[in-house]
C-alpha positions as CSV (number, residue, x, y, z in Angstrom):
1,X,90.9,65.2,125.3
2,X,87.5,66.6,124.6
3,X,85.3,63.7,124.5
4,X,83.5,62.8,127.2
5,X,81.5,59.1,127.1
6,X,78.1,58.9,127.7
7,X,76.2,56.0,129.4
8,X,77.9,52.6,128.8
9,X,80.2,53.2,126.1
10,X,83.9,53.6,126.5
11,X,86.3,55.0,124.5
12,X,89.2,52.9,122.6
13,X,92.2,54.0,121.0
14,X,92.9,51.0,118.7
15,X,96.4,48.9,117.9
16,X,97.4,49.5,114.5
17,X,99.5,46.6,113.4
18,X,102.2,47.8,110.9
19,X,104.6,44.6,111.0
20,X,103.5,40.9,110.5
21,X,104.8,38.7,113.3
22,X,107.6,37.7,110.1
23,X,108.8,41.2,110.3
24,X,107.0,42.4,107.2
25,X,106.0,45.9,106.9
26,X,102.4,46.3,105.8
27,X,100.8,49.1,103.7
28,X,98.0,51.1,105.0
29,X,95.8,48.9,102.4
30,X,96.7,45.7,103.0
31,X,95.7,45.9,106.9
32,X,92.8,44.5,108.9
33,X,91.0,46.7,111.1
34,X,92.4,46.3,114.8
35,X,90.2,44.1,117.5
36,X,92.8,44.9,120.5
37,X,92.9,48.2,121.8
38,X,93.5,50.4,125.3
39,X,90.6,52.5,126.9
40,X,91.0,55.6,127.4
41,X,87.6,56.4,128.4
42,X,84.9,55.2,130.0
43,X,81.0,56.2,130.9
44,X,79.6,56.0,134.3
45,X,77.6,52.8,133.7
46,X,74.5,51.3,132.6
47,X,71.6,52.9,134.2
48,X,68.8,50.7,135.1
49,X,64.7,51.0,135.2
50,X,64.3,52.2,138.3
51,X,67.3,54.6,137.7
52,X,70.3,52.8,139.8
53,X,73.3,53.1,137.7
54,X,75.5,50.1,137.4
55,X,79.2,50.7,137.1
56,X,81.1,48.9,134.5
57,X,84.3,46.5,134.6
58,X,86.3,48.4,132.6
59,X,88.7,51.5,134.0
60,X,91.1,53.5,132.1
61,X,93.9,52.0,131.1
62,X,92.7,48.3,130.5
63,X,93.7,46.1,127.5
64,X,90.3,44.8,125.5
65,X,89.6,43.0,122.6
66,X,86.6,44.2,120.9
67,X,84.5,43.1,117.6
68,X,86.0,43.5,114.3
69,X,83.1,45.8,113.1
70,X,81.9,47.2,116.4
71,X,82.2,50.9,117.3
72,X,82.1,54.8,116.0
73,X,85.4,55.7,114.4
74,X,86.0,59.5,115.7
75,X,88.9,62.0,115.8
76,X,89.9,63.6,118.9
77,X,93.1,66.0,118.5
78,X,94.4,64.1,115.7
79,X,94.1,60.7,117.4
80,X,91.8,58.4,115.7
81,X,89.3,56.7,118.5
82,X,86.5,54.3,118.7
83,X,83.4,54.8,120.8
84,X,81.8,51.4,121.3
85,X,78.9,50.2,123.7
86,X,80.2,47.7,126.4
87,X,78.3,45.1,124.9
88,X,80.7,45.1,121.8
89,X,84.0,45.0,123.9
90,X,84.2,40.9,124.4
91,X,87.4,40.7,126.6
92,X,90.4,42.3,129.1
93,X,93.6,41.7,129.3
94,X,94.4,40.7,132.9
């Protein structure tokens, strides 16, 4: 990988669901974007005013659920990725 994340955003490579829970095989235009997704990146944190940086929750690895519409859609050797803010990931898996 050649991204490195910056700050407090992390890195996401999203689920792409290809099957309806019936067992139906969707076409690339009939799917909704992904909101579930594994990190594969994250920044060192949220720096404050008086320069303290705050570690965030998230580690490589985790399970999130993110907004529908939130994020950068990039392309890192082939792999399509999301670089969001941690304000626009809403939930891990635990």
């Amino acid at each position: 990988m050649a991204l490195k994340v910056l700050g407090d955003h992390v890195l996401i490579k999203a689920d792409a669901e290809e099957t309806t829970r019936g067992g139906i095989l969707l076409p690339d235009t009939a799917r909704e974007k992904p909101q579930r997704g594994t990190v594969i990146a994250v920044g060192e944190g949220r720096r404050l005013d008086n320069g303290k940086v705050v570690p965030l929750e998230l580690k490589v690895g985790d399970r999130v659920i993110f907004s529908k519409y939130g994020g950068t859609e990039v392309t890192d050797s082939g792999e399509e990725l999301l670089v969001m803010g941690i304000d626009s990931v809403l939930a891990k898996d635990v």
